[in-house]
C-alpha positions in Angstrom: 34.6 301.8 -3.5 37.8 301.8 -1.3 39.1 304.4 -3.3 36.4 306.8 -3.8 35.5 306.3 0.1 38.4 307.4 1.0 38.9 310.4 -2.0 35.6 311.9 -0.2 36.8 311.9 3.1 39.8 313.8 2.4 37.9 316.1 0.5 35.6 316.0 3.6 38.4 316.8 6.0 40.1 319.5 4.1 36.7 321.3 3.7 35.6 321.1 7.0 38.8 322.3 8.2 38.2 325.6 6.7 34.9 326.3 7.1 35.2 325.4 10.8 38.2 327.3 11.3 36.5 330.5 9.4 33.5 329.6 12.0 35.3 330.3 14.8 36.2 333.7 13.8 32.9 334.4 12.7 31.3 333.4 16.3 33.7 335.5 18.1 33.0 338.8 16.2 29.1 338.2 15.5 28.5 336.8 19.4 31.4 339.4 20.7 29.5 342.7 19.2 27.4 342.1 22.3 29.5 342.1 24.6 29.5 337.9 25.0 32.0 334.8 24.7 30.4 331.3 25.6 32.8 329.0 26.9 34.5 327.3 24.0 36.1 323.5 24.2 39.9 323.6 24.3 39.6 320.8 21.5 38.8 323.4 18.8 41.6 325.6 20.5 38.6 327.6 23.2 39.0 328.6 26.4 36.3 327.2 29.4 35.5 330.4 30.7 32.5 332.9 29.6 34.1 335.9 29.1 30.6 339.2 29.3 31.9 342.7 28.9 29.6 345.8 28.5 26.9 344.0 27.1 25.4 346.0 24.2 21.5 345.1 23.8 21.1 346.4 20.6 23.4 344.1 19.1 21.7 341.1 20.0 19.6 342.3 17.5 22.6 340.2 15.1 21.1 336.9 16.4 17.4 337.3 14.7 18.8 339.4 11.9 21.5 336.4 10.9 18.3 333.8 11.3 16.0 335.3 8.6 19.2 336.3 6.7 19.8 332.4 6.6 16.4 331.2 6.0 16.2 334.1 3.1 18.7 332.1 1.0 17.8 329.3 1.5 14.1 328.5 2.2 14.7 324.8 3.6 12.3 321.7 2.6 14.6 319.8 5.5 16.3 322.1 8.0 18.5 319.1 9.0 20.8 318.2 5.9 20.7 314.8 7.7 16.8 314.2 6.7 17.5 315.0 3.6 20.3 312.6 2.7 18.3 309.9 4.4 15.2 310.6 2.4 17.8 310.8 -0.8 18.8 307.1 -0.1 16.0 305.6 0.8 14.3 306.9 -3.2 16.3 305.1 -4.9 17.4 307.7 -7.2 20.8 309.8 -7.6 19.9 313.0 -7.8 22.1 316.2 -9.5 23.5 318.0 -7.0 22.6 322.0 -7.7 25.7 323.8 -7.1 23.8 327.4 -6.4 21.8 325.7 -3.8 24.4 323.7 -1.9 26.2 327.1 -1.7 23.3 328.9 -0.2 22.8 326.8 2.0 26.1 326.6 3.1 26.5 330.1 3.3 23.0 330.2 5.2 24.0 327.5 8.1 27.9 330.0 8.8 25.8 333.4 9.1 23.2 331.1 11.4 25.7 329.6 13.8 27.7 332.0 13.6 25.6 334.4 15.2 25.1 332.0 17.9 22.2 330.1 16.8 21.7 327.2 19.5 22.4 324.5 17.0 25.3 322.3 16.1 27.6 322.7 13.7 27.5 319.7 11.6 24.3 321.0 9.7 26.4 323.5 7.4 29.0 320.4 6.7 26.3 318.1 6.1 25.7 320.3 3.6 29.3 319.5 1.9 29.3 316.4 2.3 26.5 316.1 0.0 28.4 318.2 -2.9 31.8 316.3 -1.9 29.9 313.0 -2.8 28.6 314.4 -5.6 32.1 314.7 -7.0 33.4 312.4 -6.5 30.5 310.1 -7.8 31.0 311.9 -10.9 35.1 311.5 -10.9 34.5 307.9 -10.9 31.7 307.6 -12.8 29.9 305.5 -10.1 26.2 303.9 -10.3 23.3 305.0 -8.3 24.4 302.4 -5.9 27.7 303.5 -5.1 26.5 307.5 -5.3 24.3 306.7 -2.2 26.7 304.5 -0.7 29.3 307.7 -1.6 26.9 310.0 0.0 26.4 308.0 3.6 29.8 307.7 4.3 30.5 311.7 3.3 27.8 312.6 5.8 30.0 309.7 8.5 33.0 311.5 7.6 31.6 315.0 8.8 30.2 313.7 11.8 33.4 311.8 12.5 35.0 315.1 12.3 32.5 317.5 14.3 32.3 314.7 17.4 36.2 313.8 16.9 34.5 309.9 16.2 35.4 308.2 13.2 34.0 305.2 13.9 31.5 305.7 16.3 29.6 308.2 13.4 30.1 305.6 10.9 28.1 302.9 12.6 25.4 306.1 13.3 25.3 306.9 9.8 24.7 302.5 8.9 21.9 302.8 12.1 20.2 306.1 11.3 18.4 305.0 8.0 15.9 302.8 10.0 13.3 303.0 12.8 13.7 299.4 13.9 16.2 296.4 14.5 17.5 296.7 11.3 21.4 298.5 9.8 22.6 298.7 6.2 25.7 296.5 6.0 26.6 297.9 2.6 27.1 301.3 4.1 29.3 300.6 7.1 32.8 299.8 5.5 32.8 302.7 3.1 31.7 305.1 6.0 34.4 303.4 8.2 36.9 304.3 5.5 35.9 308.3 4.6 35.5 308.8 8.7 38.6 307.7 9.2 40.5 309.4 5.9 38.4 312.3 6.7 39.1 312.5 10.8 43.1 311.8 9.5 43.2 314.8 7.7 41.3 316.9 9.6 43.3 316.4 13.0 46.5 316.5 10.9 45.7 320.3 10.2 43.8 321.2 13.5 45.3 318.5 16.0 44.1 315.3 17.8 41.9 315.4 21.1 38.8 314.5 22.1 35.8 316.5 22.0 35.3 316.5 25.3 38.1 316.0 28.2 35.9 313.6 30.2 37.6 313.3 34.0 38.6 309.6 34.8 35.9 307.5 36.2 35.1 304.6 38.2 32.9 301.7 37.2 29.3 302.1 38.9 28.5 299.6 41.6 26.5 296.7 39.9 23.8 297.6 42.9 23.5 301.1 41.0 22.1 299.3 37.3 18.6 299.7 38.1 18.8 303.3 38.3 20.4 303.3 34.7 17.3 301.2 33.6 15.7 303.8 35.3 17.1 306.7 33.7 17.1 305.5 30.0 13.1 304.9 30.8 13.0 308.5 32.1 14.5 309.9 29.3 12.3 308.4 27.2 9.6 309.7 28.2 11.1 312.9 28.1 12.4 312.7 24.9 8.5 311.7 23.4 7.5 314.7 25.3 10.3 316.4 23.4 9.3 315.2 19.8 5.5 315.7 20.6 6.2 319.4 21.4 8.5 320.2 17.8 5.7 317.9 15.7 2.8 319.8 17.3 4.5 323.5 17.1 5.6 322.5 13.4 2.1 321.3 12.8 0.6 324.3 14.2 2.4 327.2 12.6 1.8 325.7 9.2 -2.1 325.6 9.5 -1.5 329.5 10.7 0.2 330.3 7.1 2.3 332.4 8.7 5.3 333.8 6.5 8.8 331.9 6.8 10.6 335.0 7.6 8.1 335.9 9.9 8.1 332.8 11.9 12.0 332.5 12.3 12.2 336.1 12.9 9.7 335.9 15.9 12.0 332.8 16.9 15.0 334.8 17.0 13.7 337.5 18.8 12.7 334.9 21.8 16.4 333.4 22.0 17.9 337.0 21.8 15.5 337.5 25.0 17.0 334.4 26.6 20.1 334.9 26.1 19.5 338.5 28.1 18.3 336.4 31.1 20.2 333.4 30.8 24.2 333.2 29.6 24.1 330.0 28.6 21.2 330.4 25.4 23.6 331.2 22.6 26.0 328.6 21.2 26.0 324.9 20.8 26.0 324.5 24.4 29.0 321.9 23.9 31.3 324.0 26.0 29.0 324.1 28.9 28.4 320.9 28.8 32.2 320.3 29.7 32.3 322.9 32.2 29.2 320.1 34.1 31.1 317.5 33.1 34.3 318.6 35.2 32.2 319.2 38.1 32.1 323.3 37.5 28.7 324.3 37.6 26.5 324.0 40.7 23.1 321.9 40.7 21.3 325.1 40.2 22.9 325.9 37.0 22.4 322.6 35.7 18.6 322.9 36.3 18.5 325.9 34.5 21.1 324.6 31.4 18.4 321.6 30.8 15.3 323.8 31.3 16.8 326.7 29.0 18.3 324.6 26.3 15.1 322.1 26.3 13.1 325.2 25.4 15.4 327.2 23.5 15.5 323.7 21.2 12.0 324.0 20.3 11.6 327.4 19.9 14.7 327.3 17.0 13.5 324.0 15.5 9.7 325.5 15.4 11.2 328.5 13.8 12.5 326.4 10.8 16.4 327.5 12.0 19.1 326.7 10.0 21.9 324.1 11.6 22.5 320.8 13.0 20.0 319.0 15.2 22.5 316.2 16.4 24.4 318.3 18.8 21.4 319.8 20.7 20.3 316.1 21.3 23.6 315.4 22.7 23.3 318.7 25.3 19.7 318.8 26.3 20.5 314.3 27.4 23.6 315.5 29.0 21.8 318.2 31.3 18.8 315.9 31.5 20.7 312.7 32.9 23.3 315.4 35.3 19.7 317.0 37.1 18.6 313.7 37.6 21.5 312.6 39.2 21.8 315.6 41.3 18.1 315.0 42.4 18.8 311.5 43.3 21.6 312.8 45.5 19.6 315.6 47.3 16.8 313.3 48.2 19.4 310.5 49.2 22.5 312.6 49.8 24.1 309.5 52.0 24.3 307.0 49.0 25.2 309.7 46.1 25.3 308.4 42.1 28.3 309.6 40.2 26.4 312.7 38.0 29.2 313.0 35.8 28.3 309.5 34.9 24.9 310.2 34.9 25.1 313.8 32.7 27.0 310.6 30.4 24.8 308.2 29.9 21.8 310.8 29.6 23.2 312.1 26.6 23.4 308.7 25.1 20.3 307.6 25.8 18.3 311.1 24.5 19.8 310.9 21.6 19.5 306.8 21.2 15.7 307.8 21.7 15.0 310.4 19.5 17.0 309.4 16.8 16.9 305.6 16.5 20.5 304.9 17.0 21.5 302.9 20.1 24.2 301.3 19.4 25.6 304.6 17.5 24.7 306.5 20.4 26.7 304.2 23.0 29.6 303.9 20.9 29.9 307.7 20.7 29.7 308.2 24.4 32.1 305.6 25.1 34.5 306.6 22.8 34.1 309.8 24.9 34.9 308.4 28.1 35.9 305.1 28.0 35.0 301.4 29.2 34.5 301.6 32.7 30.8 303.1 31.8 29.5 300.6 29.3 27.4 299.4 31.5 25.5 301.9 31.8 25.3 302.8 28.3 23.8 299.9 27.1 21.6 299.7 29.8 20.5 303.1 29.5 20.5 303.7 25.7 18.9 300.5 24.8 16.0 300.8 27.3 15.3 304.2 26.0 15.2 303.2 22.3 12.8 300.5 23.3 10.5 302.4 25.5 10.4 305.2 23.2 8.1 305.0 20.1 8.8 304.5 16.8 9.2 307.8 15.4 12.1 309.9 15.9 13.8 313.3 15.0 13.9 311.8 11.1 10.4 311.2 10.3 12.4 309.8 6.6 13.6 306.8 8.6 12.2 303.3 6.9 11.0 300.6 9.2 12.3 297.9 7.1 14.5 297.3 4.0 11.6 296.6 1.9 10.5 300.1 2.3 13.6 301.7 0.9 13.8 302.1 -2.7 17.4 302.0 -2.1 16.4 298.2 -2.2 13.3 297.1 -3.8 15.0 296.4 -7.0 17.3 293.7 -5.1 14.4 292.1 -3.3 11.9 291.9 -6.3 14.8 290.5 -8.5 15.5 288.0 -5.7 12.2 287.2 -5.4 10.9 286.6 -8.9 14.3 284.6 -9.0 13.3 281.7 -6.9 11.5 278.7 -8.7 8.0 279.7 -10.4 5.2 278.6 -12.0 6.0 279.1 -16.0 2.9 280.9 -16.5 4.7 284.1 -14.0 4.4 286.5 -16.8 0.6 285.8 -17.7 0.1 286.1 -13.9 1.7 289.3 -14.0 0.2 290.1 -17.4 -3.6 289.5 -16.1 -3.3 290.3 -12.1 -0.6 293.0 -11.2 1.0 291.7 -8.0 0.9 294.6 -5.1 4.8 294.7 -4.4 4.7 297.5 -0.6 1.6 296.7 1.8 -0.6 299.8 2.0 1.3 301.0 -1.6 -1.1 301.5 -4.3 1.4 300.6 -6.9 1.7 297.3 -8.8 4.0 295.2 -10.7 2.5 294.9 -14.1 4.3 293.2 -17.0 4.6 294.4 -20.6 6.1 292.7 -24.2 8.6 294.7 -25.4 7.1 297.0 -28.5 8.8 296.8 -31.3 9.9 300.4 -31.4 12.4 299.9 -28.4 14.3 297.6 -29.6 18.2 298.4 -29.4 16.6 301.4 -27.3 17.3 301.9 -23.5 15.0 302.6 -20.6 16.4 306.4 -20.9 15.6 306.3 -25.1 12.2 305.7 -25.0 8.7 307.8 -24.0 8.1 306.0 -20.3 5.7 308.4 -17.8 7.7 309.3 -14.9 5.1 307.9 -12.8 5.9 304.6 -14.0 9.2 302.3 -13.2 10.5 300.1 -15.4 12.6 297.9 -12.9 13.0 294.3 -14.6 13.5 292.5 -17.8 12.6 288.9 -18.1 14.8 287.4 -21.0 15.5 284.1 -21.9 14.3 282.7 -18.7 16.3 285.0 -16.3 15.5 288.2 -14.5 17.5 291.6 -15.3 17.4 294.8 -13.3 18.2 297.4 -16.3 20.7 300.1 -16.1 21.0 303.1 -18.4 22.6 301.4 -20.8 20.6 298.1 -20.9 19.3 298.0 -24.6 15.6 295.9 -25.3 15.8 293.4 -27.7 13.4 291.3 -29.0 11.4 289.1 -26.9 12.0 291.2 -24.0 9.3 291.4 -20.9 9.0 294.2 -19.5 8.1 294.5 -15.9 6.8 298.1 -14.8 5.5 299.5 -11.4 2.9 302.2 -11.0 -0.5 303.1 -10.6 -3.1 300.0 -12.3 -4.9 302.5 -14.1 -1.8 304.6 -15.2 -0.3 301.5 -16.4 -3.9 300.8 -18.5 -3.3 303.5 -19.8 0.3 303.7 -20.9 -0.7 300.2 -22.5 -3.4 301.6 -24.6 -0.5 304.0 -25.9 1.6 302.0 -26.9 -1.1 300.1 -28.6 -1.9 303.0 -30.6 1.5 303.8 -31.3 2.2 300.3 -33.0 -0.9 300.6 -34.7 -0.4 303.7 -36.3 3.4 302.0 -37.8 2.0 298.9 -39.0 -1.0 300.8 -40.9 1.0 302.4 -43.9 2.9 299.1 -43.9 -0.2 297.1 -44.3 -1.2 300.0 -47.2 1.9 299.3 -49.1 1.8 295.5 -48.7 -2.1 295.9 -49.9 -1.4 298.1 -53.1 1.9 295.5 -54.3 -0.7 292.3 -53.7 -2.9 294.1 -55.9 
């Protein structure tokens, strides 16, 4: 897994060298027809100032245009690439990659951001990720296993290059696949290793630097903690507020029926309006956030950044936009935790906070909150800007991930690891591995076993018919709605592969509905009566 970890991270870094270099371009010409240049960050070779000429209205027609354009080729089950990896792991299965697709929707996220679609970039490289694990799952010939394992740490390695955080990204990517108190150990290491080979080969062609040139700061007063506690609670709240609002315009728009095309068309339209009013709509926002981060915007403007990008947020993510949802998370905290300082300090202006420090730890702690990722979240910030605000962080992020609810931005997330199917094949094995009564299989035979709580399906147990013998799992007529997941045989428990033949004697443990396993039964039944009746004929007319 070393190897192939780090294989798709340099494929990772080389690829997203180019698209994001070919982005670049494509912002300045699509966003500069209209007379408009956001402020870039000097890290991806941009300059901090807003550069607005003769602003020609008619081409911000370009922004709602490029949006349908994007959503035309490729009508998106997941907008976020992100939910849809996570919802890939947790089945259980590796699933082809289809090449066509992955292209479209490749193609669709550079024509959306690169008309200035407020999202982030990492939602068009998610999508490579996804085709460079395919590869190189297939190069090495690798299990399901080591696919999704493959296909965790591609999607660290593109985060790791987008935020300029190796291993801050990889411990986001081991922390995003649950809701609660839980991390997958397994897929830390190789996400460590791609990030890394992947960040190393990126910077190598585009150069080292930080994201974001955070000023030096000072360590906050230990008399100024509560007011971090304070500010990760008030960003949680906000950030429920936040994912009530997409859920309920999401839910809302689908009972209209409304077309796709229409709906993101309509959404384009309204940030092409705000952008009119307000310079800072288009863009990821990333390179304003630096301009508040260096002390260059007034409190004014900040108010406005949060209020603008908070709305512009949902309207794009109600639309069914293509791009990447982590960076907005990251802007709308920072803008969120800099107003609150600058409120604090207008009410008690003798006593002022730090709201670079502040506009900091906000954007930890909104994205810690409506992503399920607190630890991830700290260690990106601090990677940012150092130590001397760690504090904070943790404070801040952790008490926002615990007053916040459950549910996040990935509604694919799994509370525990017994939900993922990722890992029921582990925990049953382990389970029906510990000492049991020797009558197991007639238990399972008589009473199917309910394996998930609320789950409908059962473990139901099965002797091997005769006709599958020297056959595997893949050789033989099984419903798809049925898992074979175990083999008992010769006293031990087997999970079978692919190539796992039956052999006689073999029980067969299945999961799936009762009554679709009654069913199947009663086949098979039939089946093997059908082969032993001219048999029995024969053996009949030689007696006589």
């Amino acid at each position: 897994m070393v190897l192939y970890s780090a294989l798709a991270g340099v494929l990772v870094g080389v690829a997203s060298a180019l698209l994001l270099s070919a982005l670049d371009h494509a912002q300045d010409y699509l966003m500069g027809l209209a007379g408009y240049h956001p402020p870039s960050l000097p890290s991806r070779g941009g300059v901090l100032m807003a550069f607005e000429g003769n602003i020609r209205w008619w081409a911000l027609l370009v922004i709602p245009a490029c949006a349908v354009l994007a959503v035309w080729l490729y009508k998106p089950v997941h907008i976020d690439p992100l939910a849809e990896t996570i919802e890939h792991y947790h089945s259980g299965e590796s699933r082809p990659v289809q090449w066509r697709l992955q292209l479209q929707r490749i193609l669709a996220g550079f024509i959306s951001i690169g008309a200035g679609v407020p999202l982030g970039r990492e939602g068009m490289l998610l999508s490579v990720a996804q085709a460079t694990a395919h590869l190189t799952s297939r190069f090495g010939s690798l299990s399901k296993s080591e696919a999704r394992t493959i296909l965790m740490a591609s999607c660290a390695a593109v985060l790791g290059v987008v935020f300029h955080a190796p291993l801050a990204c990889a411990v986001i990517i081991a922390e995003i696949l649950y809701r609660r108190n839980e991390f997958e150990f397994e897929v830390l290491m190789p996400a460590v290793l791609s990030s890394v080979a992947a960040y190393a080969i990126y910077g190598t062609l585009m150069g080292f630097s930080p994201l974001l040139d955070i000023p030096p700061v000072e360590t906050p007063s230990y008399w100024s903690m509560p007011l971090y506690l304070l500010l990760g609670a008030i960003i949680a709240g906000l950030a429920n507020v936040y994912l009530q609002a997409i859920r309920t315009l999401r839910r809302n728009l689908r009972k209209l029926r409304l077309n796709l095309l229409f709906v993101t068309l309509t959404g384009g339209v309204a940030v092409a309006l705000c952008s009119v009013f307000f310079d800072g709509t288009l863009g990821d926002g990333l390179g304003w956030t630096q301009l508040n981060f260096m002390g260059m915007l007034d409190d004014l403007s900040v108010y406005q950044h949060f209020m603008v990008r908070f709305m512009v947020t949902l309207i794009v993510s109600g639309a069914f936009m293509i791009g990447g949802y982590f960076t907005p998370q990251l802007v709308i905290g920072a803008f969120a935790g800099a107003s609150l300082g600058a409120a604090i300090n207008a009410v008690f202006p003798a006593d002022p906070v730090n709201v670079l420090v502040f506009g900091l730890v906000g954007a930890a702690a909104f994205l810690s909150s409506t992503t399920n990722i607190p630890l991830g979240a700290t260690l990106l910030l601090a990677t940012w800007s150092g130590e001397e605000i760690l504090i904070p962080l943790v404070l801040s992020t952790f008490t926002a991930y615990a007053v916040g609810g459950v549910y996040s931005l990935y509604v694919e997330q799994k509370n525990v690891r017994a939900e993922s199917g990722a890992h029921i094949s582990n925990i049953v094995t382990e389970a029906l591995s510990q000492p049991a009564p020797q009558d197991l299989m007639e238990l399972l035979r008589n009473q199917p076993v309910t394996v998930l709580q609320g789950d409908t399906e059962q473990i139901s147990g099965i002797e091997v018919p005769e006709a599958w013998y020297g056959k595997t799992k893949g050789e033989v007529d099984i419903p798809d709605t049925i898992l074979v997941f175990a083999i008992a045989r010769e006293g031990k428990i087997h999970v079978p592969n692919n190539k796992t033949p039956f052999i006689a004697g073999d029980q067969v443990m299945l999961i799936g509905e009762p009554q679709e396993v009654s069913a199947f039964r009663e086949t098979l039944a039939a089946q093997q009566a059908q082969q032993q009746q001219p048999g029995d004929a024969g053996d009949t007319e030689v007696v006589a």
